[in-house]
N, C-alpha and C positions, 0 to 999 in steps of 0.2 A: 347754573350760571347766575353771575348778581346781576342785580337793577337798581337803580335809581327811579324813583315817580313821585314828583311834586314834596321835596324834603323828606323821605322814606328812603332809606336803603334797605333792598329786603330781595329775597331769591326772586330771579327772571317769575317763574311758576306761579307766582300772588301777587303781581303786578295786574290792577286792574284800573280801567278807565268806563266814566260815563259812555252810556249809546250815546246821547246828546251832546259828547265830544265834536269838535268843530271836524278837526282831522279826521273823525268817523264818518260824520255825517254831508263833508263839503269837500274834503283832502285840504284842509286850510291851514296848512301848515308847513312847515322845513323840515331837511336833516342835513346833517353830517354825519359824517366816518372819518374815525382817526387810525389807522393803525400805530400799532405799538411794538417794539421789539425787547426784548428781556427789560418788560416792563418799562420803556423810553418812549411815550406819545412821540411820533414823526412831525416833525413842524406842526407841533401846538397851536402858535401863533396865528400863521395860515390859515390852519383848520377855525382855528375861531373867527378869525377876521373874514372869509368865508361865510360863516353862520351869521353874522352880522350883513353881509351885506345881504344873503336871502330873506335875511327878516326883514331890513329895508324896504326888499322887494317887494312884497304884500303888505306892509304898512302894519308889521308888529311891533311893538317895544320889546326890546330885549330885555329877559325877567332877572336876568344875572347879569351879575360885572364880570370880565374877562378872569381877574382873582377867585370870584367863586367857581366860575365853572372849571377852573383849573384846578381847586380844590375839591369837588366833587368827583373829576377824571380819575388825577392820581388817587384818591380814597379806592376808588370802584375798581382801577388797576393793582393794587395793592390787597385789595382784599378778593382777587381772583385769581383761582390757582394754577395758569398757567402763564406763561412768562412774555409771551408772542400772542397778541390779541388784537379785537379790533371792536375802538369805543364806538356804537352805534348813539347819539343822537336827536335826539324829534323833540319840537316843540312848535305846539299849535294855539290857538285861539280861545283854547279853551271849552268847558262844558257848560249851556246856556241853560233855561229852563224850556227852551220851547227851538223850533225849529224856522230857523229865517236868514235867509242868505246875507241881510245886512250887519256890517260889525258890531255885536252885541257892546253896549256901555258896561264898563266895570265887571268883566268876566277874569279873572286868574287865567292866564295862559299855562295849559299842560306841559308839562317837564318831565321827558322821559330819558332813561341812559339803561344802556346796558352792555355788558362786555360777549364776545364770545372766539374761542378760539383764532387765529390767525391762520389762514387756508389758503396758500397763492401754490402757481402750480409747481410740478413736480420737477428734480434736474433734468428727467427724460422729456417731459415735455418740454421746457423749455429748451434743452437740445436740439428736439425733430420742429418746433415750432405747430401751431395751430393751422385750423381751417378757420374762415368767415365766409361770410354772403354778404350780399347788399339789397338794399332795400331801400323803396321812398322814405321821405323821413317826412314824416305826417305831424310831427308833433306841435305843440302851439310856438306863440312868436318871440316868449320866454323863457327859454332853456338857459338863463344865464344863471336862473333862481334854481337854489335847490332844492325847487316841491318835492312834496309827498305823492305829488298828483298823479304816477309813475306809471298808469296803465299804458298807453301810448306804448310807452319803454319795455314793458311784460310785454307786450302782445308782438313785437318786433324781435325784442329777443326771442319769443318763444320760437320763430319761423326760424331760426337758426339751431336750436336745441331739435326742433324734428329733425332737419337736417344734421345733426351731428357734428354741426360745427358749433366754435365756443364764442363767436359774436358776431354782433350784427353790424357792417359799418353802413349808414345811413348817408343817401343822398337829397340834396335838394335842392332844384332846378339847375341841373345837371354841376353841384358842385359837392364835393365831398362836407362834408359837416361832425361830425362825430360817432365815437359806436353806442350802444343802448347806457353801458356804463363804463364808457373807456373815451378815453381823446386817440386820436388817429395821427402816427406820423407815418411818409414819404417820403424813398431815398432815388433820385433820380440824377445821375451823373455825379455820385459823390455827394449831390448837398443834400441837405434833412428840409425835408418842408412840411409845414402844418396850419390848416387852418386860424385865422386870426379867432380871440375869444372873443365874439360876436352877441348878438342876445341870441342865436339862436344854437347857441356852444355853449356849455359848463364849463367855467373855468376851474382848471384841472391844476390840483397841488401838485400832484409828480408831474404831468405838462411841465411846469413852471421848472423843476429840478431838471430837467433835460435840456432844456432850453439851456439855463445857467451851466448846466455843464457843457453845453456845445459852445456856449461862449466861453468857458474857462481850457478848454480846447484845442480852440480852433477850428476845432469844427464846420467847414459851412453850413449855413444854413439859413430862411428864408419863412416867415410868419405871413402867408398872405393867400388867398385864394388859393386853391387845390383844384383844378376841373377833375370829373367824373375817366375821360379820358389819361389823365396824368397817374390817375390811383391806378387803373386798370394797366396802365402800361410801368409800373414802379419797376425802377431795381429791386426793393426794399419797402416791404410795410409793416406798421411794429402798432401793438398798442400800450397805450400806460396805463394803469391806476394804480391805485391803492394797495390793491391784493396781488394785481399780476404786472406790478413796476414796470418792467419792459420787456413786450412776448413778444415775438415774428407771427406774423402771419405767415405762413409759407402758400396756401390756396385760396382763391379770391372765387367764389363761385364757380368753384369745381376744376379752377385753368389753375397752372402752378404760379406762383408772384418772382419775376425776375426772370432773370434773360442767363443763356450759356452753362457753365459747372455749376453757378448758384442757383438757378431755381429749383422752386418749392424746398430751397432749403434756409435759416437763416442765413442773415448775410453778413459781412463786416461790418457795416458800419451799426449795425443790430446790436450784434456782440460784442462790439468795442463799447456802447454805450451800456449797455446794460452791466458791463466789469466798470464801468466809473459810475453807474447807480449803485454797483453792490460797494463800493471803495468811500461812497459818498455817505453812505448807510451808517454804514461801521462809524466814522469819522464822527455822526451825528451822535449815535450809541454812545461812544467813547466818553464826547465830552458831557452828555444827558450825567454817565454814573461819574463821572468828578463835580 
């Protein structure tokens, strides 16, 4: 696999950073993910403007202009051999000579990228749909940023990986909030509903495409508080990202999700959504190679 590190293009394998890297030694840094389809970054734009606002968030300068980092993606897409991938990323504080939590003056901010296969799941799964669990969501009061800071995030998903399910959706004082790496919607009498992007929600680039397409629709639907109770009781609970665009939850801690013929099975409004993400896909594709 390639990499990108600090103006080097060179195999993932010999990519190296200082211990004294901030991101090593504090988690002081960002990322993104872009997926890519037959070589077409997915809303580019987004994804940067994204990374921009996480640097904001900690009080970094962004060490690139939107043009270079555009020019480094496609380079790194381009000279990776397969066609479906996903650009991972990271850029922190930098490596200081010594170790001290305040922002070191005049350090080089670390610049890392690297591509690697695109892996969302399979037709059968997305057929029979997944398990979740839920769990507190213990994490800090800024999940709007997208640190490095991730452990919170490891240690919730993992209670879900012993369990055998494939995420974790996290509550907080008794309201739905988001999963470890997923935004969380709810389909309760026909309309979509989803938590608002709050600070203590990652604003989500597929989020945003579903949304847009429930509006382009008609779809109902409704951005605002989720209670604990509402998720628990869904017709319909779906998650987005990157990798798994739009998956059903079919079981919520072990109970089936939805009511009569449909539980624990996908639902309509699941399905309908997810063929106007894959229609949307394509359309994006399309116009990327003219």
């Amino acid at each position: 696999m390639k990499a990108y590190l600090n103006g080097q293009f060179l195999p993932l394998s010999e990519a190296r950073i200082s211990p004294l890297d901030r991101g090593f030694l504090y988690s002081d840094g960002v990322y993104e993910f872009i997926p890519v389809y037959s070589r077409c970054p997915f809303r580019i734009d987004e994804h940067l403007r994204r990374l921009q606002d996480s640097l904001d968030g900690i009080r970094l300068a962004n060490p690139l202009s939107d043009t270079e980092w555009k020019r480094i993606i496609l380079r790194l897409i381009a000279e990776t051999e397969f066609a479906d991938q996903t650009v991972y990323i990271q850029v922190t504080r930098g490596a200081d000579v010594k170790r001290d939590p305040c922002f070191p003056p005049g350090v080089t901010p670390t610049v890392f990228l690297f591509s690697a296969p695109l892996v969302g799941p399979s037709a059968a799964l997305r057929e029979q749909g997944v398990a979740a669990i839920t769990a507190p969501d213990l994490r800090w009061a800024r999940c709007d940023i997208k640190t490095i800071a991730l452990l919170p995030n490891v240690l919730t998903r993992q209670l879900s990986a012993d369990s055998g399910a494939a995420e974790t959706i996290m509550l907080r004082d008794g309201y739905l909030t988001e999963g470890t790496s997923t935004n969380v919607f709810v389909v309760r009498d026909g309309v979509i509903l989803t938590p608002p992007q709050d600070r203590h929600i990652l604003p989500g680039i597929t989020c945003d495409v579903v949304l847009e397409l429930a509006e382009k629709h008609k779809a109902p639907y409704e951005v605002r508080p989720v209670s604990e109770d509402e998720l628990r009781n869904a017709d319909e609970v779906w998650l987005t990202s990157s990798t798994k665009e739009v998956l059903a939850v079919v079981t919520l801690d072990g109970r089936p999700v939805g009511h009569g013929e449909n539980a624990g099975k996908p639902g309509p409004v699941t399905k309908r959504m997810h063929a106007w993400f894959c229609t949307f896909r394509e359309d994006v594709m399309r116009r990327c190679d003219a």
